[in-house]
N, C-alpha and C positions, 0 to 999 in steps of 0.2 A: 578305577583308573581309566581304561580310555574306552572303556563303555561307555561312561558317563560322559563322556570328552564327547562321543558322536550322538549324544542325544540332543534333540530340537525341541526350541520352547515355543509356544505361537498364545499372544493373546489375540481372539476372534472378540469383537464386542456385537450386542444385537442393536438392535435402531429403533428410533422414531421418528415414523412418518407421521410429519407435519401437516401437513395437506395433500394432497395427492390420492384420494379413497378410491380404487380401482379404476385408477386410469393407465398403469403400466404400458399394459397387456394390450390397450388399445393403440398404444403408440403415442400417450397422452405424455406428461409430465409430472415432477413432484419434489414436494421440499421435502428434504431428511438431512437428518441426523443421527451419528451413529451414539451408543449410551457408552456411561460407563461402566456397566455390567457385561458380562461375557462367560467366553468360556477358555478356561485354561487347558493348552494340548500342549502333553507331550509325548513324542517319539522316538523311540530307538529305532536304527534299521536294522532288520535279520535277513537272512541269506535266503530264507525259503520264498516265494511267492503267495505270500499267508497274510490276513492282518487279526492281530490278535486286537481288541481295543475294548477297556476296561472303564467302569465309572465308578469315581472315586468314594462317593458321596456314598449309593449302593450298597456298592462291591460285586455289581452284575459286573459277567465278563460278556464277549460271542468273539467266536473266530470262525473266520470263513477265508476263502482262496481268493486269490487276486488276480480275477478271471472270469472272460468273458462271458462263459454261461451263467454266471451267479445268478441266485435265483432272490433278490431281499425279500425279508421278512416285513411283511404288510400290516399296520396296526404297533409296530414295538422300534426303540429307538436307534434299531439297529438298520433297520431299511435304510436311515439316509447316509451313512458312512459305506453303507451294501452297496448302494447305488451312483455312489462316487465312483468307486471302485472297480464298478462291473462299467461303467462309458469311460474309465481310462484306459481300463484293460481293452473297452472293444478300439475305441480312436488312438492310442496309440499301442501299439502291440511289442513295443522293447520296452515300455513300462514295466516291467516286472518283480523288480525289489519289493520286499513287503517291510511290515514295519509293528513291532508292538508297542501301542498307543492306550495314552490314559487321560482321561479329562475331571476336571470338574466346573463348574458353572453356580453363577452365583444371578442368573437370568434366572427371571419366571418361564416354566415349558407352557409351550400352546397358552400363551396369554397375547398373542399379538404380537410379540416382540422380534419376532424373525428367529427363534432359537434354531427352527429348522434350519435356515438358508444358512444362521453361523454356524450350526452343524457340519453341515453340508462344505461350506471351506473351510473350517477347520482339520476336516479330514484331508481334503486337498494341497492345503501348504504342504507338510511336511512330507506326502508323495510326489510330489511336484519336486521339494528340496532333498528326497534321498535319492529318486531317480534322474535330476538333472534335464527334469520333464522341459524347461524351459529354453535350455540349448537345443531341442530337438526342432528339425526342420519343418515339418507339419505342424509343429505348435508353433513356430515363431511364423510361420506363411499367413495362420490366421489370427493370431494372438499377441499384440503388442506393445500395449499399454493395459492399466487396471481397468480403465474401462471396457476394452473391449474382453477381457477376463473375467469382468462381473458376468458379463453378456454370455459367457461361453459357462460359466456356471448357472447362469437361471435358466439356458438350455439343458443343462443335470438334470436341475429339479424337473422341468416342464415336461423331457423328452423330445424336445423341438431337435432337428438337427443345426450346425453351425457351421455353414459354409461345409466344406465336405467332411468338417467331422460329425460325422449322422449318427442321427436320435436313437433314443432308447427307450427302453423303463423311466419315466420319471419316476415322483413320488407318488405319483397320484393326483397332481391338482396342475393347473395350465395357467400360471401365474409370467408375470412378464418379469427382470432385472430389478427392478427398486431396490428389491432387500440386497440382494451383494453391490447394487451399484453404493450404497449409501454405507455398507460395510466396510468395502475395500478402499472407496475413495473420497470418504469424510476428512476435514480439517479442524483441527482445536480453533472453541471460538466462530465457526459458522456453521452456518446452514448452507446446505448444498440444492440449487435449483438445477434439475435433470429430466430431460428426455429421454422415450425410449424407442426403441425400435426403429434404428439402433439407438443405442445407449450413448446419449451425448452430456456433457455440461455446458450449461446455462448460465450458471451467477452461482456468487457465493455471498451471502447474506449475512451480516456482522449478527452475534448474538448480541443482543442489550446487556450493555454492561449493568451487574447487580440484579441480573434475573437469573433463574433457570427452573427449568423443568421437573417438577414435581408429576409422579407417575403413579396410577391407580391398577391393577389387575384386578377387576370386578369379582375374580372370584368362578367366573364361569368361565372354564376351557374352550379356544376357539381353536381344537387338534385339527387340523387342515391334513391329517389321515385318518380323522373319526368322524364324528358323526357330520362334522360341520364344513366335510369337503363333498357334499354334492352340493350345500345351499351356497358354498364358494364356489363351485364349478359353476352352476346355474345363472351368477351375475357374469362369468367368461361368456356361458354361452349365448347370454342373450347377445352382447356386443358382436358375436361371428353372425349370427341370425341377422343381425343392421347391416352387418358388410353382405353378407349373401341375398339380402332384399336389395340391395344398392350393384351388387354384380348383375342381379336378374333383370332387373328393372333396367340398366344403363348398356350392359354388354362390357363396362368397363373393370379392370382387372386391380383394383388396390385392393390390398390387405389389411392395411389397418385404419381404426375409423379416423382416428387424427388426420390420416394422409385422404382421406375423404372428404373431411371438413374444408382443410384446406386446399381445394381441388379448383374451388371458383367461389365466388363472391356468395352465387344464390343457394350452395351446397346442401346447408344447414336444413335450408326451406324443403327443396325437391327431397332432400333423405328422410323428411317429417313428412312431408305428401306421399311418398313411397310406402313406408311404414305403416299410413293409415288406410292402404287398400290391401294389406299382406300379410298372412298370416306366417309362422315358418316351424315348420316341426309341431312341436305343443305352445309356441310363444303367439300371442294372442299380436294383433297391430297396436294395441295400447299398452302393452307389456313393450313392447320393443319401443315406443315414443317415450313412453317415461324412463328408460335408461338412456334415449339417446341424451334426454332433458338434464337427464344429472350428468354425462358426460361433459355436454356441454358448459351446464354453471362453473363443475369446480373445473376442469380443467381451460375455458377459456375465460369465465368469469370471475373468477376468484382466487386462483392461485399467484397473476402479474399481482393485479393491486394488493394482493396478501403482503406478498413480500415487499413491494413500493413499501406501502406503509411500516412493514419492521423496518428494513432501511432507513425509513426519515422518520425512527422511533415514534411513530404517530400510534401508539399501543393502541388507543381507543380504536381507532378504524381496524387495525389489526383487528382484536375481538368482534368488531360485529362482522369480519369475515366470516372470520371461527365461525360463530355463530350462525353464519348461513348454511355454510357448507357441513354442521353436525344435523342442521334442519333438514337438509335433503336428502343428508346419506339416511336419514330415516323416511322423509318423505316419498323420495322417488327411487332410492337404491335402497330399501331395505333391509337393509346387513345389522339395524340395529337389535339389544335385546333392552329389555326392562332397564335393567342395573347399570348398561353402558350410557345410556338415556338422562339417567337421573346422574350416573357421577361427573357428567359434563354441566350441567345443570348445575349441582352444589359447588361443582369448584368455582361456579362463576357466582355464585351467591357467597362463597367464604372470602371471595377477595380476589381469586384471580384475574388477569387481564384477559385471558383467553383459553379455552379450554375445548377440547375434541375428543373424541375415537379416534382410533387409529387402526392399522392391521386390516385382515382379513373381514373383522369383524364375526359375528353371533356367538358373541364373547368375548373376551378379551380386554384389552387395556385404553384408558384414557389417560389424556395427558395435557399438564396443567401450565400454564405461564407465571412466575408467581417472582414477587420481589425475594431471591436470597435468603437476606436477614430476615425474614417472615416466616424462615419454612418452618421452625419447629411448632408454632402455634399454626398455619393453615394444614399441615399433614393431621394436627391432630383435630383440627375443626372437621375435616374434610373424610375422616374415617370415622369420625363419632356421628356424622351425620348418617354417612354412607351404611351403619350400625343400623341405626335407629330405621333407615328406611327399608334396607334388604339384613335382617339379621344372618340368615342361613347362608348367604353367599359371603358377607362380610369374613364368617367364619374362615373361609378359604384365599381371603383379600391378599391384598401385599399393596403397602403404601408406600413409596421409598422417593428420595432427592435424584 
């Protein structure tokens, strides 16, 4: 009866980023897309300041207090609903209501796909909607649209502070908004070009009619709380090591390298002259040039005319975008493995018009451009190859429309 009456349903979906391979964080840009895979949340709210929150699939339970000391659990899926929970409870403190919550998901985990970040507000909505978090005055002073909400949720994850609601525990990785921007404020039928820092919209990008997106998960874990968040952290870091040779060297105070870029006409040049007399930390001057090198391609060379071209369905030019920009995330950013390599490769050999990595990367998922009515024979061209090339990881694969 009216238990059931006060429980909350929330579908959270995960994304694909289209282009955009670690530019967030920099204050760069990127196309997304949100999937239609996710995670199903629902909530009852209880009286105590507790959340109890269950996974269906499982049957793992954890309950912990809805409170600022929380301590999340580091390595288990429980940190990121922990860590919701402990920066609501510190930035708003009449937050209080708790709620016992259940999920299932029909997302690949630690494949690329952002499960974390839809984790991460999927635990948020229905706190947000039992405490009425949104009528509060410190959340409406910095919080007013889904954008700048995404923004205040990839501060969660990062531990950044948000205006004077101040940081915390993130999860452990210093990633910028992409993932909730492309979460919360995706449209059916496009793609979303977005800026960040802040977190702005750009263009929305008609998807071609009679295509869609064909998704590969290699098979290798890219858990951005295991093994694969210091070689994540380490492409963050090098981009602060560009800003902090560009503060040392100028006296001047920007933050992010985007807003460096665009600073003056000869930027680009003196930030590349800089970098090659300076070392910073353990980052070598030719460590620091070749990220600023991929910054620059995909975010100022390839992500406008990427999207020109789907706009004026010009596919062919679209793909040998792709094609650049999966060339360098290997050549000059590094993020790639073996398996992600080659499945951007076959998709484009079975027929695809365009094909990438996506994510964090050193693991994780690729994703394919493919006519529709084709998919059931390129899914299977495309995992029979992917078979024959990496058997052991295929094992672990997931192919899906």
């Amino acid at each position: 009866g009216t238990r059931t009456q006060q429980a909350q349903a929330f579908f959270v979906p995960g994304r694909i980023e289209v282009l955009g391979k670690h530019t967030d964080y920099a204050g760069g840009r990127s196309i997304v897309s949100a999937m239609e895979q996710g995670f199903c949340w629902v909530a009852l709210p209880i009286a105590e300041s507790v959340l109890r929150v269950g996974a269906v699939k499982s049957g793992e339970g954890v309950e912990f207090a809805f409170a600022p000391q929380l301590d999340p659990r580091h390595g288990h899926w429980s940190n990121y609903p922990m860590t919701v929970a402990r920066r609501l409870a510190r930035n708003f403190p009449t937050c209080m209501q708790g709620a016992h919550m259940v999920f299932a998901s029909d997302l690949p985990l630690a494949a690329g796909m952002s499960s974390s970040s839809a984790m991460m507000i999927a635990t948020y909505l229905p706190l947000a909607a039992i405490n009425n978090l949104e009528q509060n005055e410190t959340f409406s002073n910095h919080i007013n649209d889904k954008l700048s909400l995404a923004a205040y949720l990839g501060t969660i994850e990062n531990g950044q502070s948000f205006g004077a609601l101040s940081g915390d525990k993130g999860v452990g990785t210093f990633g910028g908004s992409e993932d909730h921007t492309a979460i919360l404020c995706s449209e059916a039928g496009f793609l979303g070009q977005f800026a960040y820092c802040p977190a702005r919209f750009e263009r929305r990008i008609s998807m071609p009619q009679g295509y869609s997106f064909a998704i590969a998960f290699s098979g290798i874990v890219a858990e951005k709380t295991g093994a694969a968040q210091e070689q994540y952290n380490r492409a963050v870091s090098l981009v602060a090591g560009i800003v902090a040779a560009w503060q040392q060297a100028t006296g001047k105070s920007h933050i992010y390298l985007a807003d460096i870029l665009a600073s003056a006409p000869q930027a680009a040049q003196h930030l590349h002259q800089i970098l090659g007399q300076n070392a910073i930390g353990s980052f070598t001057g030719g460590e620091l040039q070749m990220r600023l090198q991929h910054f620059i391609a995909e975010n100022e060379e390839i992500i406008g005319p990427a999207g020109d071209a789907l706009a004026a369905l010009d596919l062919p030019a679209f793909g040998k975008l792709v094609d650049r920009s999966q060339e360098l995330t290997h050549t000059l950013l590094g993020n790639q493995v073996p398996q992600t390599i080659a499945l951007a490769r076959l998709a484009r050999s079975c027929g695809a018009v365009a094909a990438s990595a996506f994510g964090a990367g050193f693991g994780g998922s690729v994703w394919a451009l493919i006519k529709t009515a084709a998919a059931t024979p390129f899914l299977k061209a495309w995992s029979g190859a992917y078979a024959e090339a990496f058997p052991s990881a295929s094992a672990h694969a997931h192919f899906f429309l």
